[in-house]
N, C-alpha and C positions, 0 to 999 in steps of 0.2 A: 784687307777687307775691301776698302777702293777698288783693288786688282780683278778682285773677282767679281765686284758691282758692274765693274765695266765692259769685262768680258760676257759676261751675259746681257749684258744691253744691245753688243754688236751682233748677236746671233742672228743671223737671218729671218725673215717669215717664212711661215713654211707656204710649201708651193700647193696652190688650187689642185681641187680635186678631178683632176682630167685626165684624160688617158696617160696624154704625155706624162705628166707626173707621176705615176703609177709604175712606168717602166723601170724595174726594179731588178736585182737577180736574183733569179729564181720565181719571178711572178711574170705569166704569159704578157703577150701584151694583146691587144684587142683588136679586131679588122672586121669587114664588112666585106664580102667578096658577091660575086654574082655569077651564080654555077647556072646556065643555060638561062639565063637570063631573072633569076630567081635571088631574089636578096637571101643573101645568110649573114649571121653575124658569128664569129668564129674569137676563140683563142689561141694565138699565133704559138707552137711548140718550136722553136728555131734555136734552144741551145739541148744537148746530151741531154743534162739531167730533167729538162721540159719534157723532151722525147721519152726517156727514159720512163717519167712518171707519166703519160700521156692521158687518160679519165679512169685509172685504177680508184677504184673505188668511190666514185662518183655517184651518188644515188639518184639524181635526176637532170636531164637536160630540156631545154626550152624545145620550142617545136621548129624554130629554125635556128636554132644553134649546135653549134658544134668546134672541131679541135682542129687545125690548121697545121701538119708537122712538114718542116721545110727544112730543105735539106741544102748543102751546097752544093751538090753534084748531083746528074740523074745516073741512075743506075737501078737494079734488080733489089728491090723493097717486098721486105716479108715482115706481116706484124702477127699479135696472139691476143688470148682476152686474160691472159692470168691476173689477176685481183680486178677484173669488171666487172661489176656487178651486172652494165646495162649491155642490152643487146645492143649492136651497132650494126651500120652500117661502113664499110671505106672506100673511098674511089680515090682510085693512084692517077696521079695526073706529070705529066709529063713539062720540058721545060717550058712548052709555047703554049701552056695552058689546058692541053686538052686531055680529056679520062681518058685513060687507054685499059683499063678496066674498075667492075666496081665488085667486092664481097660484103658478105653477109655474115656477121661473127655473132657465137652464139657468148652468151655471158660464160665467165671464167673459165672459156677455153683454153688449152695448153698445145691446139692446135699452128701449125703455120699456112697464114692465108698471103699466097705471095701475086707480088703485081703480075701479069700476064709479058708487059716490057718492061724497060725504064722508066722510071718515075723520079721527079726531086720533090713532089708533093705528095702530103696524103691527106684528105679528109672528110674526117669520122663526123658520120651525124645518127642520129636514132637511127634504128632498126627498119627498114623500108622505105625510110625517106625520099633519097632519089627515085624509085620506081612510083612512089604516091607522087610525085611533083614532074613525073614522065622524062627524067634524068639518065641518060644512058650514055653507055660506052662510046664516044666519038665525038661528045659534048664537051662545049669548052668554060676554064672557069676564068672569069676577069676579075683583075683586083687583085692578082698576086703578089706579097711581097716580091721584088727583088733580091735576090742573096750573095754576095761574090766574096766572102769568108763570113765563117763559125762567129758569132758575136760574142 
């Protein structure tokens, strides 16, 4: 009885509720990026199965929020909207930060909408976003994580 009084005494407190803390597997982690000089505030997709599940079925997004998927290599990136509900928008952005092109996905497409070049970033915001905040192809996004392996 002692044994067990005491082991539960030593238990740690649990850690504050902050980002840092939060960082879990399988739970995005959170950034704040600046696409042409424009605050966003994003969810980082940086392992497979984040990717994987990227806003499938998501029923609503903030107005400057959106999904952040980061890759560790740039290369030739093609996404689709199967289980989305919402329309979106993606701009593939390349290693030194800049769009090198942006689509326009219709909800639960089974279409493939592929980067124009390499890309190691992609990100998804509502449907028309970058063209309402005057966001184009040649625009760079700062505040990107760093990646030099799979986490």
């Amino acid at each position: 009885m002692w044994l067990l009084w005491t082991l539960g005494c030593a238990t740690p407190e649990p850690a504050e509720n902050t980002i840092e803390s939060m960082v879990l597997v399988g739970v995005p982690q959170l950034a704040t990026l600046s696409v042409d000089g424009k605050e966003v505030h994003v969810e980082i997709a940086n392992t497979r199965p984040l990717r994987k599940k990227g806003l499938m079925f998501r029923e609503k997004l903030g107005d400057n929020e959106g999904m952040l998927f980061v890759y560790v290599d740039e290369k030739a990136r093609s996404f689709w909207m199967k289980d989305t509900p919402l329309p979106l928008s993606a701009a593939y952005i390349n290693s030194e930060g800049k769009i090198v092109n942006i689509v326009d996905m219709p909800p639960y497409s089974t279409d493939s909408y592929p980067s124009l070049y390499p890309a190691q970033y992609v990100l998804e915001m509502k449907q028309g976003w970058f063209s309402e905040h005057g966001v184009e192809r040649g625009d760079f996004v700062t505040d990107l994580p760093k990646v030099t392996a799979e986490p």
